[in-house]
C-alpha positions as CSV (number, residue, x, y, z in Angstrom):
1,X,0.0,0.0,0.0
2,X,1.2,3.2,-1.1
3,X,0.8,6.3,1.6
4,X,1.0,10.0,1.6
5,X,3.6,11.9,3.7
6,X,1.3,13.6,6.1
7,X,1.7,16.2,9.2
8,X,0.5,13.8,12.4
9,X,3.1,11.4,10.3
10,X,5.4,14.0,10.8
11,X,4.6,15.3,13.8
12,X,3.9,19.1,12.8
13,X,0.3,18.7,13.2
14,X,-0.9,21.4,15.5
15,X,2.8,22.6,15.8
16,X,3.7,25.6,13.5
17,X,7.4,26.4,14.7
18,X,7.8,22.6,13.6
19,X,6.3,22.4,10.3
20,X,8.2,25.7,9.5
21,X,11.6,23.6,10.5
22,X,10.4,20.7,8.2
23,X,9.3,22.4,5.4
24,X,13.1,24.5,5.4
25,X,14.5,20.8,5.8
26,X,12.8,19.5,3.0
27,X,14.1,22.6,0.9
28,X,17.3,22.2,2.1
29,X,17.1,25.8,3.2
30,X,16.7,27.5,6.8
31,X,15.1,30.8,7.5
32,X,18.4,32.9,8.2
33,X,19.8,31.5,5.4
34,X,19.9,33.3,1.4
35,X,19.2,30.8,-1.6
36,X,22.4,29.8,-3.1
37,X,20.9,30.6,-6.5
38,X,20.8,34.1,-6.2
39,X,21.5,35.5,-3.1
40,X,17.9,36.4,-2.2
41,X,15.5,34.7,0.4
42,X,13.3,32.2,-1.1
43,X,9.9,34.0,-1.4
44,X,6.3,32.3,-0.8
45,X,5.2,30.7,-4.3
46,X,8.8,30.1,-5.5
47,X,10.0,26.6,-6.4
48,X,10.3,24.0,-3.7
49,X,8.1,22.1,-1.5
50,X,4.7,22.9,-1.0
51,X,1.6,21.1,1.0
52,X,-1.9,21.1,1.0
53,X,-4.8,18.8,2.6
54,X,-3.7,16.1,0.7
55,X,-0.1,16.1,1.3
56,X,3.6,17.4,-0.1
57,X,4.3,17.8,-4.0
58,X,7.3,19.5,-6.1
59,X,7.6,22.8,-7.9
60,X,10.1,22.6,-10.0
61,X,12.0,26.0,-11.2
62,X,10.1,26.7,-14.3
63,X,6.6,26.1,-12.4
64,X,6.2,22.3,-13.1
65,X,5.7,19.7,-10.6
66,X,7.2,16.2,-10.6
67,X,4.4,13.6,-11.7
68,X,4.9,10.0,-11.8
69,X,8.3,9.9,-11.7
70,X,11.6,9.9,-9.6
71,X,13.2,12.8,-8.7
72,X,16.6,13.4,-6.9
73,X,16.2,16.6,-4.4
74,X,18.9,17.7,-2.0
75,X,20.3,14.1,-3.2
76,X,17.8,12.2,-1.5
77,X,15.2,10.2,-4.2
78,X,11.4,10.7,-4.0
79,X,8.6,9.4,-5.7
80,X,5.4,11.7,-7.0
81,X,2.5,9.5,-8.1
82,X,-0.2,10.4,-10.5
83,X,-1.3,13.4,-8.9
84,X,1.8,14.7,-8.2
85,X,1.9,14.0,-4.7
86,X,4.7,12.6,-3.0
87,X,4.9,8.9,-1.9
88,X,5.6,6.9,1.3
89,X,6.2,3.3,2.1
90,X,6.6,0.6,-0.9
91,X,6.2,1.3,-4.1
92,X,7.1,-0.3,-7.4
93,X,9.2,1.0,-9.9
94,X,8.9,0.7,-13.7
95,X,12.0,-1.5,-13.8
96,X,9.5,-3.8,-11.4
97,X,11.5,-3.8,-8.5
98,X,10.2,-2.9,-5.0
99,X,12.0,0.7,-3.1
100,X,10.8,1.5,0.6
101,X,10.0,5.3,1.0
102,X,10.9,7.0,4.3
103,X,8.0,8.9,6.2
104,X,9.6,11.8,5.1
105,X,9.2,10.2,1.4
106,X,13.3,9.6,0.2
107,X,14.1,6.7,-0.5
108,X,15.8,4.1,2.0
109,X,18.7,2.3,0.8
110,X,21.7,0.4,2.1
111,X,19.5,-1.2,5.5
């Protein structure tokens, strides 16, 4: 069964300071800290991370989101079904073989 990353999963639920922290981790950026692509602070609506009801997806730089696919962020590997959401827990890859997504959806390897 294939889940969604969610925030009682992650333990932000209820907890803003927290979500904020998760959300920087999982753009591999921190509030003090200036995006290495052009010296500015990330604004709101910018490429990155982003959540909603349903769970976390993938803006990509030109507006685009990851969708069914693989994608290698912060180099750690996720996987966006469908809808463009990303995954947790097993899932099955083209190639057929079986990959065991983290609650915080990259991929496990090497246990």
């Amino acid at each position: 069964m294939v889940n969604h990353f969610t925030d009682t999963e992650a333990g932000i639920e209820d907890n803003p300071e927290k979500a904020e922290a998760f959300t920087n981790e999982m753009n591999g950026t921190e509030p003090d800290k200036k995006d290495d692509s052009n010296g500015e602070n990330k604004a709101a609506g910018e490429h990155g991370w982003k959540k909603n009801d349903t769970g976390w997806w993938y803006e990509n730089d030109d507006g685009s989101y990851a969708k069914d696919e693989w994608k290698q962020i912060n180099d750690k590997w996720y996987r966006f079904n469908e809808q463009g959401y990303m995954q947790t827990g097993w899932v099955q890859g083209q190639d057929g073989k079986w990959y065991y997504l983290g609650a915080d959806g990259a991929m496990v390897t090497g246990t």
